[in-house]
MIFI-578544 format. One record per residue (C-alpha): residue in one letter; x, y, z. Coordinates in steps of 0.25 Angstrom, whole numbers, plus 5000, padded with zeros to 4 digits. Layout:
BEGIN
site type->A	c1->X	c2->Y	c3->Z .
...
REM end
This chain:
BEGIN
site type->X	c1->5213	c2->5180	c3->5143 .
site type->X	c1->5217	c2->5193	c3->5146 .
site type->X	c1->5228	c2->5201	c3->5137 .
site type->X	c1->5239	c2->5201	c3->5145 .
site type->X	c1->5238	c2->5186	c3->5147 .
site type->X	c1->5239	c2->5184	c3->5132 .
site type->X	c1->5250	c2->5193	c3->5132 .
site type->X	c1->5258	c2->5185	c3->5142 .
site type->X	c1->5254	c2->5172	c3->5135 .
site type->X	c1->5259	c2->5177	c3->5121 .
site type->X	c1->5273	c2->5172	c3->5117 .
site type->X	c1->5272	c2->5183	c3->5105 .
site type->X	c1->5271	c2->5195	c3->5114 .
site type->X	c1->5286	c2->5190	c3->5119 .
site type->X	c1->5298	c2->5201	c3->5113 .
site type->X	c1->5303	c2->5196	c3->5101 .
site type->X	c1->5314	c2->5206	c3->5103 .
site type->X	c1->5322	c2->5211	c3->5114 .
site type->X	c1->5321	c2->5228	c3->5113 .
site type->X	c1->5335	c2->5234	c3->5113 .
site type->X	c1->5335	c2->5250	c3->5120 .
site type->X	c1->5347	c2->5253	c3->5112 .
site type->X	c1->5341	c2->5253	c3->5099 .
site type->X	c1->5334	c2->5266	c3->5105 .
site type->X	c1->5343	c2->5272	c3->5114 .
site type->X	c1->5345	c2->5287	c3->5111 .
site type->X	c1->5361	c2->5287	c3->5115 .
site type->X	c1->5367	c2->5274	c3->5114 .
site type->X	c1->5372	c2->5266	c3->5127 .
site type->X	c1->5387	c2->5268	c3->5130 .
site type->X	c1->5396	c2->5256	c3->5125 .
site type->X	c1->5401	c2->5244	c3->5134 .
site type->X	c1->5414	c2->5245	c3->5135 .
site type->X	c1->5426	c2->5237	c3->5135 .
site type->X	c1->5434	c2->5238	c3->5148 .
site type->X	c1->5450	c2->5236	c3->5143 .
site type->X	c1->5447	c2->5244	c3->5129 .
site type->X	c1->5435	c2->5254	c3->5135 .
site type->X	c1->5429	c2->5252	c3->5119 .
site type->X	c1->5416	c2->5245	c3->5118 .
site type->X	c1->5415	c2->5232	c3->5118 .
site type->X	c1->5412	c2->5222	c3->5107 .
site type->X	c1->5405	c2->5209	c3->5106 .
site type->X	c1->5420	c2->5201	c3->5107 .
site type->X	c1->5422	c2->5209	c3->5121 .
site type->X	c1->5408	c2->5202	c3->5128 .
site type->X	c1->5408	c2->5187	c3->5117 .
site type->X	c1->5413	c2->5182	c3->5131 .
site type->X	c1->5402	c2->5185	c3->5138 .
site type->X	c1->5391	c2->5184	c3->5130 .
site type->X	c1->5387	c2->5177	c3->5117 .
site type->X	c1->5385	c2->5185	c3->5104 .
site type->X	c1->5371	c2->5188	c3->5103 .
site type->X	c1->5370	c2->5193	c3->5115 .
site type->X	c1->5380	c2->5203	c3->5114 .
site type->X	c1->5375	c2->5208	c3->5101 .
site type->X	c1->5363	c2->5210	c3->5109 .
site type->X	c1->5371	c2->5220	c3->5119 .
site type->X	c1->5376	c2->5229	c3->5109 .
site type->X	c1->5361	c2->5228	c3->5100 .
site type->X	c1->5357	c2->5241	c3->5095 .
site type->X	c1->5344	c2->5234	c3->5088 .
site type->X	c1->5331	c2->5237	c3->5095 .
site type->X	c1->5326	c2->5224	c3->5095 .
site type->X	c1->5334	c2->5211	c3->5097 .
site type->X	c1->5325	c2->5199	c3->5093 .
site type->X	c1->5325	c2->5189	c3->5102 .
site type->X	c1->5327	c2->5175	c3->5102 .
site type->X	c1->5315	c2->5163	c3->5098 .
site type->X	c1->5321	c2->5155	c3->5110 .
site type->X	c1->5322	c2->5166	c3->5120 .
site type->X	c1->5308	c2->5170	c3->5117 .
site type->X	c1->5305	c2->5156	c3->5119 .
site type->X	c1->5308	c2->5156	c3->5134 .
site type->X	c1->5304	c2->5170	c3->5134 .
site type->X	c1->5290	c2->5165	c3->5133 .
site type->X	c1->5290	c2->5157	c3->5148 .
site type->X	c1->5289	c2->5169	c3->5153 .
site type->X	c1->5287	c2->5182	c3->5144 .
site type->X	c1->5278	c2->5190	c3->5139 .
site type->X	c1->5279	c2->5193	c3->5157 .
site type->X	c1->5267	c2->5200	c3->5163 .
site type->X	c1->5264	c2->5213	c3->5164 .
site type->X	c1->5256	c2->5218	c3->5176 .
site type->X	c1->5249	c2->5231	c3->5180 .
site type->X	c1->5252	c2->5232	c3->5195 .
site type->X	c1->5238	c2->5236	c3->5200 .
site type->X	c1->5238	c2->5230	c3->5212 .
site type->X	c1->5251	c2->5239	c3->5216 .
site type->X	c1->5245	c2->5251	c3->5211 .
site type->X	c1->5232	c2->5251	c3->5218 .
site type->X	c1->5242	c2->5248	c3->5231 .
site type->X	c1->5252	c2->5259	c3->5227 .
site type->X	c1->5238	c2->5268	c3->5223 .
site type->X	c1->5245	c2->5273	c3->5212 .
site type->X	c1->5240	c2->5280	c3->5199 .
site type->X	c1->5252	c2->5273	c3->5193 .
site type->X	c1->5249	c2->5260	c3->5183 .
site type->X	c1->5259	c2->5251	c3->5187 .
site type->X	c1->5265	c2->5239	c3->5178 .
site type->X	c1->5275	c2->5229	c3->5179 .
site type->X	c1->5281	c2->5217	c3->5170 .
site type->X	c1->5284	c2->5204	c3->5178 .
site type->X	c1->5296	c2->5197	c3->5174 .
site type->X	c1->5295	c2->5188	c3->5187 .
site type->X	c1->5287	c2->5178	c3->5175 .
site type->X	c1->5301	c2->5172	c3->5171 .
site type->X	c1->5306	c2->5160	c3->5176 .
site type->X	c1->5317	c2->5167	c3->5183 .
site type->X	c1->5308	c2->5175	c3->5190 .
site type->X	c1->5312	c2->5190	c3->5183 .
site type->X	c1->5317	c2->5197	c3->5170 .
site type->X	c1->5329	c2->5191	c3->5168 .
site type->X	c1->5326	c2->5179	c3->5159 .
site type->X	c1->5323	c2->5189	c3->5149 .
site type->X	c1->5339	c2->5190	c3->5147 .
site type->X	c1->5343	c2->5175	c3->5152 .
site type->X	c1->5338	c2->5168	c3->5141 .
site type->X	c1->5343	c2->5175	c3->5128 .
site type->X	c1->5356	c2->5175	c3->5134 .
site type->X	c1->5355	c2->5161	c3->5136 .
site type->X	c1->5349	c2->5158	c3->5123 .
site type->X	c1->5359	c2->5166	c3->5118 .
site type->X	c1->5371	c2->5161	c3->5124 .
site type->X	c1->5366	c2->5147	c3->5122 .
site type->X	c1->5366	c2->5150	c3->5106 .
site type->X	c1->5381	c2->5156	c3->5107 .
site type->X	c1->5384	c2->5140	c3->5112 .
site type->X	c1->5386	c2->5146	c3->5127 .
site type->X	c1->5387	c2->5135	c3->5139 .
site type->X	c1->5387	c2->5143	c3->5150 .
site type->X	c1->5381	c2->5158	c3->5155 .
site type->X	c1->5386	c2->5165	c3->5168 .
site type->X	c1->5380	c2->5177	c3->5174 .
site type->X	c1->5379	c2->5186	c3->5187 .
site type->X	c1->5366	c2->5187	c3->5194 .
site type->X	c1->5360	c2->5198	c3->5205 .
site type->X	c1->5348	c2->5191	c3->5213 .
site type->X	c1->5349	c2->5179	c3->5203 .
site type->X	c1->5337	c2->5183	c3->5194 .
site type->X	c1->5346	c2->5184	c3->5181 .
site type->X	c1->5354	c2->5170	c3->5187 .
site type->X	c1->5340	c2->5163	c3->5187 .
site type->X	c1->5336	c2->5167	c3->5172 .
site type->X	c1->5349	c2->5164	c3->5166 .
site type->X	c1->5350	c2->5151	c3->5174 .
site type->X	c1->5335	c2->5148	c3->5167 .
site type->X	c1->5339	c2->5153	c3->5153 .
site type->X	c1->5353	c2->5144	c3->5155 .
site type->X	c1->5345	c2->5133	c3->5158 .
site type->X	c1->5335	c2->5134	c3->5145 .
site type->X	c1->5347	c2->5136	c3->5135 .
site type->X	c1->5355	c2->5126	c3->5143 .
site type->X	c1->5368	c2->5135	c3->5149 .
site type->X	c1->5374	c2->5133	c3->5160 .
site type->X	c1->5372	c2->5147	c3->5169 .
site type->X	c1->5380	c2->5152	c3->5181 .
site type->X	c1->5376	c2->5163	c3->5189 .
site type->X	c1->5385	c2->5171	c3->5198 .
site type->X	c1->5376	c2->5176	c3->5209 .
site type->X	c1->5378	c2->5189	c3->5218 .
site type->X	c1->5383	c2->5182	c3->5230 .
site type->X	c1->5369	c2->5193	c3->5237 .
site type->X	c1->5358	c2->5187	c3->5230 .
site type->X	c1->5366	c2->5172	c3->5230 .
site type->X	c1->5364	c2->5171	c3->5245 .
site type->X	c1->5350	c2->5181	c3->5243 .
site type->X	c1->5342	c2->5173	c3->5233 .
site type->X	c1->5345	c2->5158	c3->5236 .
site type->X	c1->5334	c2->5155	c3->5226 .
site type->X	c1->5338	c2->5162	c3->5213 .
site type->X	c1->5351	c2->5154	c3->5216 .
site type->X	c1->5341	c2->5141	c3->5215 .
site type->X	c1->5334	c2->5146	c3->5204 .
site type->X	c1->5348	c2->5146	c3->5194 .
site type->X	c1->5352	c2->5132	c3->5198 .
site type->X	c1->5338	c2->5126	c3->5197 .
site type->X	c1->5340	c2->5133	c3->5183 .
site type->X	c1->5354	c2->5125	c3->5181 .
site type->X	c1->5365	c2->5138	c3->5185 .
site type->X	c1->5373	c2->5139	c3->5194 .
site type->X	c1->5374	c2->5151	c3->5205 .
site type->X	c1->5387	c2->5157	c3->5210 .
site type->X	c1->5386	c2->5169	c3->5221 .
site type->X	c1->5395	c2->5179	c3->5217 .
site type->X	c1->5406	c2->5183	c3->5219 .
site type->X	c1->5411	c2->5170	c3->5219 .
site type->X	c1->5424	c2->5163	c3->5219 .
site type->X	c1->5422	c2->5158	c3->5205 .
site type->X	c1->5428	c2->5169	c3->5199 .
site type->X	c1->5438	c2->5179	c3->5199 .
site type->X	c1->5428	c2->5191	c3->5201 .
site type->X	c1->5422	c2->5184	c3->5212 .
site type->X	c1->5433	c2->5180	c3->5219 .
site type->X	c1->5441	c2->5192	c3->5219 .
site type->X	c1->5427	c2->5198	c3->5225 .
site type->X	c1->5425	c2->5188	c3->5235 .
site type->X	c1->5441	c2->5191	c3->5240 .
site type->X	c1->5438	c2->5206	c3->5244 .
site type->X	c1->5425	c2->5201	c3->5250 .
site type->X	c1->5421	c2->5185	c3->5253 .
site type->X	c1->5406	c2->5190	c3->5257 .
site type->X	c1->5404	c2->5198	c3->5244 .
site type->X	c1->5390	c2->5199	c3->5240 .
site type->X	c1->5391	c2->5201	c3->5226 .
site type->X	c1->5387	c2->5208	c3->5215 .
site type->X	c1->5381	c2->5208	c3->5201 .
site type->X	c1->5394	c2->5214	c3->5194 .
site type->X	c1->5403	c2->5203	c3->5204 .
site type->X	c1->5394	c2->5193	c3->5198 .
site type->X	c1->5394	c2->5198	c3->5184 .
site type->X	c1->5411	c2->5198	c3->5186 .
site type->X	c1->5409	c2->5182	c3->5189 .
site type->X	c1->5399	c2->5179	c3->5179 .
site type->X	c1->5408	c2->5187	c3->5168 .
site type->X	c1->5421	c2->5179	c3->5172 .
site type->X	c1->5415	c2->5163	c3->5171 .
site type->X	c1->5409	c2->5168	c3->5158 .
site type->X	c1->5422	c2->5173	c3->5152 .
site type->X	c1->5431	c2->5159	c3->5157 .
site type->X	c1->5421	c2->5150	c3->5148 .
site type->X	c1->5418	c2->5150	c3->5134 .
site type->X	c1->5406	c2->5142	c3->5135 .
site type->X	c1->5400	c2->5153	c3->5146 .
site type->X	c1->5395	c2->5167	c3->5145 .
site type->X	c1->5391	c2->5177	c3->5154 .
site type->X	c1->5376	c2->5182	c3->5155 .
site type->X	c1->5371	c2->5196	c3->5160 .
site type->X	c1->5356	c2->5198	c3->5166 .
site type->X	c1->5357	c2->5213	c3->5166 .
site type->X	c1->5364	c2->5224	c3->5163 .
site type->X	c1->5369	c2->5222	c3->5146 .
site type->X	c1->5360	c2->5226	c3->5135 .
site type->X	c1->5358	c2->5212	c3->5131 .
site type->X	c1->5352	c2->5209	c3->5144 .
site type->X	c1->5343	c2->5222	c3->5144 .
site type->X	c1->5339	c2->5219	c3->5129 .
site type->X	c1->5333	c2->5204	c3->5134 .
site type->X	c1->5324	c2->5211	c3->5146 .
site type->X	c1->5318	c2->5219	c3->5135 .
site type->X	c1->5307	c2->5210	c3->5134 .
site type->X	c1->5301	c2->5216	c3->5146 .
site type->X	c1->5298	c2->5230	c3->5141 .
site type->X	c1->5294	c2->5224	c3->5129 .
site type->X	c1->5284	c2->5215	c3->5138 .
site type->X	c1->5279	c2->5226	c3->5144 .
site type->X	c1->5277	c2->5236	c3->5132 .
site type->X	c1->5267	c2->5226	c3->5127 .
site type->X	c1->5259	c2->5224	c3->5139 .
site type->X	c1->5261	c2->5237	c3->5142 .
site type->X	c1->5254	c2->5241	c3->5130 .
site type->X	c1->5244	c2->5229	c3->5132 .
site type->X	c1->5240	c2->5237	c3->5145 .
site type->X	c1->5239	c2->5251	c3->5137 .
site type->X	c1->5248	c2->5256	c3->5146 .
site type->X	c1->5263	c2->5262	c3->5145 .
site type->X	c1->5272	c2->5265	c3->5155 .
site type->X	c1->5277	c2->5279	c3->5162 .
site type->X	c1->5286	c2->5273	c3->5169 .
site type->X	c1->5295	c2->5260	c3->5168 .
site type->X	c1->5300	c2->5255	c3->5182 .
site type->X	c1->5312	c2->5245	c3->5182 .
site type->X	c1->5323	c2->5239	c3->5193 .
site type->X	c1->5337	c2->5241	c3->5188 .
site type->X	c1->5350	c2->5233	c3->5192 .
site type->X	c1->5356	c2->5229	c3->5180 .
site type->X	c1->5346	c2->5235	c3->5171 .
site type->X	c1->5339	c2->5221	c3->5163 .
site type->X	c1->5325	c2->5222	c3->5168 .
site type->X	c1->5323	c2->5238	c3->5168 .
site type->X	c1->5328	c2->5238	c3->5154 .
site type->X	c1->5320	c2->5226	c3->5151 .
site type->X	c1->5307	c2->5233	c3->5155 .
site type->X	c1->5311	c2->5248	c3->5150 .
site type->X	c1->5318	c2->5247	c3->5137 .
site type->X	c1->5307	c2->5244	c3->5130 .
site type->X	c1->5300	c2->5255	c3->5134 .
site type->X	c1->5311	c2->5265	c3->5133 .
site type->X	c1->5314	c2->5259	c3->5118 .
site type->X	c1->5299	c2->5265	c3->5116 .
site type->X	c1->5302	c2->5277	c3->5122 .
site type->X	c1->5315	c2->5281	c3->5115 .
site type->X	c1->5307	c2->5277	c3->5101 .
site type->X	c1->5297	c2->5287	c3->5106 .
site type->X	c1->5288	c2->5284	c3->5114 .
site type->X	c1->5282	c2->5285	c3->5128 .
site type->X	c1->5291	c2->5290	c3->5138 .
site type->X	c1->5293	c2->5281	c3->5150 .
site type->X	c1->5299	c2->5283	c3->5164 .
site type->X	c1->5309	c2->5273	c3->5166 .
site type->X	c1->5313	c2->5272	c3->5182 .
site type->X	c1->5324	c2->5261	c3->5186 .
site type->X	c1->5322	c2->5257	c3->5200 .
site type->X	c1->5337	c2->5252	c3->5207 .
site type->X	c1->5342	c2->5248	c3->5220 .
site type->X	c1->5347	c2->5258	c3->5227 .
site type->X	c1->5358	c2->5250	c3->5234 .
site type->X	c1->5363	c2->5246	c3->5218 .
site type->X	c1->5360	c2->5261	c3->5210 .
site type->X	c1->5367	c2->5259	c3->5199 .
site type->X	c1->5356	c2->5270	c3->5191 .
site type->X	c1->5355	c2->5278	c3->5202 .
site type->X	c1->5369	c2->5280	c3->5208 .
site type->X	c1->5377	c2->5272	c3->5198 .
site type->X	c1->5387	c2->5279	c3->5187 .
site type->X	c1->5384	c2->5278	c3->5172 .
site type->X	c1->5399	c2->5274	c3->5170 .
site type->X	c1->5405	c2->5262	c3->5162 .
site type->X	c1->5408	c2->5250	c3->5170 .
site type->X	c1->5409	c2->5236	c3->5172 .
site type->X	c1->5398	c2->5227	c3->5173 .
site type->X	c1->5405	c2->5218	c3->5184 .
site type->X	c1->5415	c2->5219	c3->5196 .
site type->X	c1->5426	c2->5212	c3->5190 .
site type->X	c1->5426	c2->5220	c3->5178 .
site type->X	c1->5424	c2->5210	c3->5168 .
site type->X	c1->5413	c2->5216	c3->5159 .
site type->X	c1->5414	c2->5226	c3->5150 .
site type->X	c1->5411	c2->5243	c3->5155 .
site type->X	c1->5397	c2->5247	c3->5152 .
site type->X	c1->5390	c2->5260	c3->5153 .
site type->X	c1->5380	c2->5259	c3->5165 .
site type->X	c1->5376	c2->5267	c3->5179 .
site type->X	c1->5386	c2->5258	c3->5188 .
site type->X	c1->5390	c2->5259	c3->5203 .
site type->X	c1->5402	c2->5254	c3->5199 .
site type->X	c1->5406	c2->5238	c3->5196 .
site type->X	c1->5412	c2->5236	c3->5209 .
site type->X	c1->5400	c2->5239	c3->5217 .
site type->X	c1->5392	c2->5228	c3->5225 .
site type->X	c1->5378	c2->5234	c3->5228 .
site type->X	c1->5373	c2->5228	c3->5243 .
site type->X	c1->5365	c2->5214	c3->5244 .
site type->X	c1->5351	c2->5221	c3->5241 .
site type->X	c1->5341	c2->5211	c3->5237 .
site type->X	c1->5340	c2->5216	c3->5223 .
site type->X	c1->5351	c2->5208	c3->5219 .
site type->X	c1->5348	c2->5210	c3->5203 .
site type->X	c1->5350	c2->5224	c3->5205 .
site type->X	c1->5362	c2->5224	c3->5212 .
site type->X	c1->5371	c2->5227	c3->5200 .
site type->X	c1->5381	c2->5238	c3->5199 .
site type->X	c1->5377	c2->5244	c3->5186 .
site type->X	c1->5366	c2->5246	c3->5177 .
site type->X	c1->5364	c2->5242	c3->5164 .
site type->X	c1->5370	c2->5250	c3->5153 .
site type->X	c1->5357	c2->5253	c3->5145 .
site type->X	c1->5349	c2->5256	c3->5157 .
site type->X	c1->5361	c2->5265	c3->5160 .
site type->X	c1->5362	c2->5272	c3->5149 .
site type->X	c1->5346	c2->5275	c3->5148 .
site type->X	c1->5347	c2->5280	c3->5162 .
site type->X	c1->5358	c2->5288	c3->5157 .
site type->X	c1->5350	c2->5294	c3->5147 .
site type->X	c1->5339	c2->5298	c3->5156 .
site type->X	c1->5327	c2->5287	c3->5151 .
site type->X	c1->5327	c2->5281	c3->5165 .
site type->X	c1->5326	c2->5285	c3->5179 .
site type->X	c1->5334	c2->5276	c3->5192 .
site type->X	c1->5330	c2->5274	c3->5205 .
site type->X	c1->5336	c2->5266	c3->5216 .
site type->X	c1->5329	c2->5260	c3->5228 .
site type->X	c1->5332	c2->5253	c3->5241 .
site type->X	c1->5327	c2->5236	c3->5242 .
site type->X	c1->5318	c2->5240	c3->5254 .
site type->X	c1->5310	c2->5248	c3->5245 .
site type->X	c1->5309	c2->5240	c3->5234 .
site type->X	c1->5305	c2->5229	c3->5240 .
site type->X	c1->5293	c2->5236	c3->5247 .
site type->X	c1->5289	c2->5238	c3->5234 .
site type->X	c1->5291	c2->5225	c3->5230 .
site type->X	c1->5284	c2->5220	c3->5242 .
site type->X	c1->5271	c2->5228	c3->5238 .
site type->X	c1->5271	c2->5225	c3->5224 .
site type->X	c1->5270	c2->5210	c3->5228 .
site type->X	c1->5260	c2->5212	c3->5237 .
site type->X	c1->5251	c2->5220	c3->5227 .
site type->X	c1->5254	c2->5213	c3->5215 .
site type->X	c1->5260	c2->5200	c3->5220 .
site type->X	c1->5272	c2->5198	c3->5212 .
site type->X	c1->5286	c2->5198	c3->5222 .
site type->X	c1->5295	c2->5205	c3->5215 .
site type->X	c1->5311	c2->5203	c3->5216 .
site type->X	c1->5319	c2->5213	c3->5222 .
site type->X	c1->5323	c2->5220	c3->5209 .
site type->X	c1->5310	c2->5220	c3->5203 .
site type->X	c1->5307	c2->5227	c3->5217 .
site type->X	c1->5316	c2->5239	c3->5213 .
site type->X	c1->5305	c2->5240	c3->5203 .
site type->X	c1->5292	c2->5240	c3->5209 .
site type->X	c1->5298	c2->5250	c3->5219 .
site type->X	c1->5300	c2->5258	c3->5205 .
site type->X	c1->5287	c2->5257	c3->5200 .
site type->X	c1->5279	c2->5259	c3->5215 .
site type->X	c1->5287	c2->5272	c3->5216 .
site type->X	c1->5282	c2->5276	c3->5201 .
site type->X	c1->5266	c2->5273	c3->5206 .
site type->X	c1->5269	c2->5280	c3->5219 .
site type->X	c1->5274	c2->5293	c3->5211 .
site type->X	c1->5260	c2->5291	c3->5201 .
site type->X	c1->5252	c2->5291	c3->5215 .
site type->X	c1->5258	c2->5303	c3->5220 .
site type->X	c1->5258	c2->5311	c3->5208 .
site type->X	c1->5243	c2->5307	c3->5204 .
site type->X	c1->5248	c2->5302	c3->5190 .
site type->X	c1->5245	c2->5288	c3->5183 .
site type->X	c1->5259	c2->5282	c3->5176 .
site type->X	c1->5260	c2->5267	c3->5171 .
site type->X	c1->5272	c2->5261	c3->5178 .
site type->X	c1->5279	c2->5248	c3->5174 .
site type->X	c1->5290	c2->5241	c3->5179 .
site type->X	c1->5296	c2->5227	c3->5179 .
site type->X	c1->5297	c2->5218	c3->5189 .
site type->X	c1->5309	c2->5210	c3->5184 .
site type->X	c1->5308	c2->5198	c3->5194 .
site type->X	c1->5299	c2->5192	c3->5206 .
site type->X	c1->5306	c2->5190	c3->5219 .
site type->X	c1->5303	c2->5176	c3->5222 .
site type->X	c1->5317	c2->5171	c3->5223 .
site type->X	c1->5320	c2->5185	c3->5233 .
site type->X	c1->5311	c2->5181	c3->5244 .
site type->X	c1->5322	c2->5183	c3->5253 .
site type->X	c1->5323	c2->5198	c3->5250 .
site type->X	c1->5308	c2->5199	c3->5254 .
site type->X	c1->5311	c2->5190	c3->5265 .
site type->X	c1->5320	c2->5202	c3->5270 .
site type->X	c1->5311	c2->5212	c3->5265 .
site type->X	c1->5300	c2->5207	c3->5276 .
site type->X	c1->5311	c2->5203	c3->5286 .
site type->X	c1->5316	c2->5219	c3->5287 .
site type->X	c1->5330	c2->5213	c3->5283 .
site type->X	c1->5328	c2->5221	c3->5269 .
site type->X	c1->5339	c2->5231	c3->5269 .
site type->X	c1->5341	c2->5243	c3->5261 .
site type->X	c1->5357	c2->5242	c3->5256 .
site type->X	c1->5364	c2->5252	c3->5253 .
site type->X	c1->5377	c2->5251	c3->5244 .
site type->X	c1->5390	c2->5256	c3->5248 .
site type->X	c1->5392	c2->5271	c3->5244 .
site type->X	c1->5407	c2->5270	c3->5245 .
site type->X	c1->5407	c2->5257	c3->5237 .
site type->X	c1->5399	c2->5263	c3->5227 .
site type->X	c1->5410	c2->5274	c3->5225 .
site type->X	c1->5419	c2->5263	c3->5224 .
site type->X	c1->5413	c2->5257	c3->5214 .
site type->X	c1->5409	c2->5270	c3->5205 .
site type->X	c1->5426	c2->5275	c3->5208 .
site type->X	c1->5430	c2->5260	c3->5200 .
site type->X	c1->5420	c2->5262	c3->5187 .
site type->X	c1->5430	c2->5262	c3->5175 .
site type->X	c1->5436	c2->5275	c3->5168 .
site type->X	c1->5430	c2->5274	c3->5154 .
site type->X	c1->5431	c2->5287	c3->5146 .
site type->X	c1->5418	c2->5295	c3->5139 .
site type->X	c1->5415	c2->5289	c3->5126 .
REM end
């Protein structure tokens, strides 16, 4: 048997902590702020959304967050996930470059975003919670909190961008066979939707509309809370388990990185795989290139503002420091629908901020030839997002073959792409369109972001 089998078949080698970046940070992240007071918010302000522990988990400064017997449990179906030298893709790209990649496709949902789903169901089935409400993009997160509701018996309703709804009829059948129900957002089930829907019926949605809906049903019941899959530190701290994975392995394979390639949207599975090695780093040691790959028709890193502002359209959450193209923006219906998100999160912000990691935005088109050759070399279809990051890493082993120079590259590929067959469907078809957003909106959007004065 050989060792990376009987890695992958040791429950032992599964994190028994989650790794928090803000136990290393060299300048501490700005504060969330409390939109009507403009001072930092305190548990009491987010108790209606979120149960205790949680919360306590978002303002953590501890470097290790133990995590629970039962989550680790279900943890086990799936992790330790592989990790895999792309040799296949090297010897096509004929590239000096030693190329990596960890697989989180090995979850039952199909990507990363378990690694989130079941603590906060596990934790919000211990705080007596009934009912958990979220927001999803291209339905990923729906699917895996519709599977975590189902092991800790909660009733889970999704509030899908009214895009992807009608794109990826199949992530829609994945939450009911799982017991949630799927709404497409906006919808007329709330008074964020419905105000939407009355300036325009056909209204295709958005992650920060849907977040508005989801926020609203959470705060009319106190049985019900609300449930993010990206973007809060909570969130970011559960995907640790990744880079933590992948140090491991890495290590396994005596080999380190140069270079860490992960897609952004809301931030979860880039910090998932990089914080852990960036933790290293800022205790001292190697230095690692981090590069985040976004879409170019959603470039919040690239084009977006490092401003405080709402995490929703409606303006129901509290104002976070983050690189934002404003709460009022609604990207265009590009495949990617989990990176279709307005702003970034506020930790990957701030390191971005601080000059750790480098942003690079890319057209779909693009991506998914990438994604399209990866398949065919190494026979995993990735999803769309996951594409933005094998487009990242080729580009890396392209820049090695050019300049003559060996580096090891790794990347995550956060998800597979069979429940997105109709995006490939328009890939081969020619019908795959590189969208642009609306420069004027944009404006727009960045003219509205609220007036808070320097700390």
């Amino acid at each position: 048997m050989s060792d990376t089998v009987k890695y992958l078949l040791d429950e032992s080698r599964i994190p028994k902590y989650w790794y928090n970046l803000a136990a290393d940070l060299p300048v501490p992240a700005p504060p969330v702020l409390h939109p009507g007071t403009m001072q930092p918010v305190g548990p009491d302000d987010l108790a209606p959304l979120f149960p205790m522990e949680l919360i306590m988990q978002e303002v953590a400064t501890d470097r290790e967050i133990p995590i629970p017997e039962p989550v680790r449990d279900v943890y086990k179906q799936w992790r330790p996930a592989p990790l895999f030298r792309a040799r296949r893709l090297e010897k096509v790209l004929q590239t000096p470059a030693k190329i990596y990649y960890k697989y989180e496709g090995v979850s039952p949902a199909g990507s990363h975003k378990p690694n989130t789903a079941v603590p906060q169901a596990f934790y919000n089935k211990q705080a007596g919670v009934k009912r958990l409400v979220t927001e999803t993009g291209a339905g990923q997160w729906g699917s895996s909190l519709a599977f975590a509701g189902a092991l800790f018996g909660l009733e889970v309703k999704v509030f899908m961008v009214r895009v992807s709804y009608n794109q990826k009829p199949y992530r829609r059948a994945l939450m009911e066979t799982y017991g949630a129900s799927c709404t497409p957002s906006p919808s007329n089930e709330t008074q964020a939707g419905k105000a939407i829907l009355a300036q325009r019926a056909d209204h295709p949605g958005s992650l920060g509309i849907a977040i508005s809906e989801a926020v609203e049903i959470a705060a009319q019941r106190d049985d019900t809370k609300y449930a993010l899959g990206s973007v809060l530190n909570h969130v970011l701290l559960h995907q640790t388990v990744v880079g933590q994975e992948a140090m491991a392995q890495m290590d396994m394979a005596g080999d380190y990185p140069d270079v860490i390639v992960g897609c952004t949207g809301g931030g979860s599975n880039f910090a998932g795989i990089v914080f852990p090695f960036l933790g290293a780093q800022l205790r001292g040691g190697k230095k690692v290139r981090i590069v985040a790959v976004e879409p170019a028709a959603c470039p919040s890193l690239t084009r977006g503002q490092y401003a405080y502002d709402f995490g929703d359209t409606a303006h129901l959450t509290p104002l976070t420091k983050m690189h934002t193209l404003g709460s009022t923006f609604t990207p265009p219906g590009f495949h990617a629908g989990g990176l279709r998100y307005h702003g970034m999160a506020p930790l990957v912000s701030h390191i971005k901020q601080l000059g750790l990691i480098e942003a690079v935005a890319y057209h779909q088109t693009t991506c998914f030839d990438a994604g399209v050759l990866f398949a065919r070399a190494e026979g995993i279809l990735p999803a769309p997002e996951a594409n933005h990051a094998v487009k990242g890493a080729i580009e890396e082993a392209l820049k090695c073959k050019a300049e003559g120079k060996s580096r090891t590259i790794l990347f995550n590929l956060c998800g597979h792409g069979h429940f997105d067959m109709q995006a490939y469907i328009d890939y081969f078809g020619g019908k795959l369109q590189d969208l642009d957003y609306d420069e004027s909106e944009l404006a727009m959007a960045l003219a509205g972001l609220p007036s808070v004065k320097a700390a």
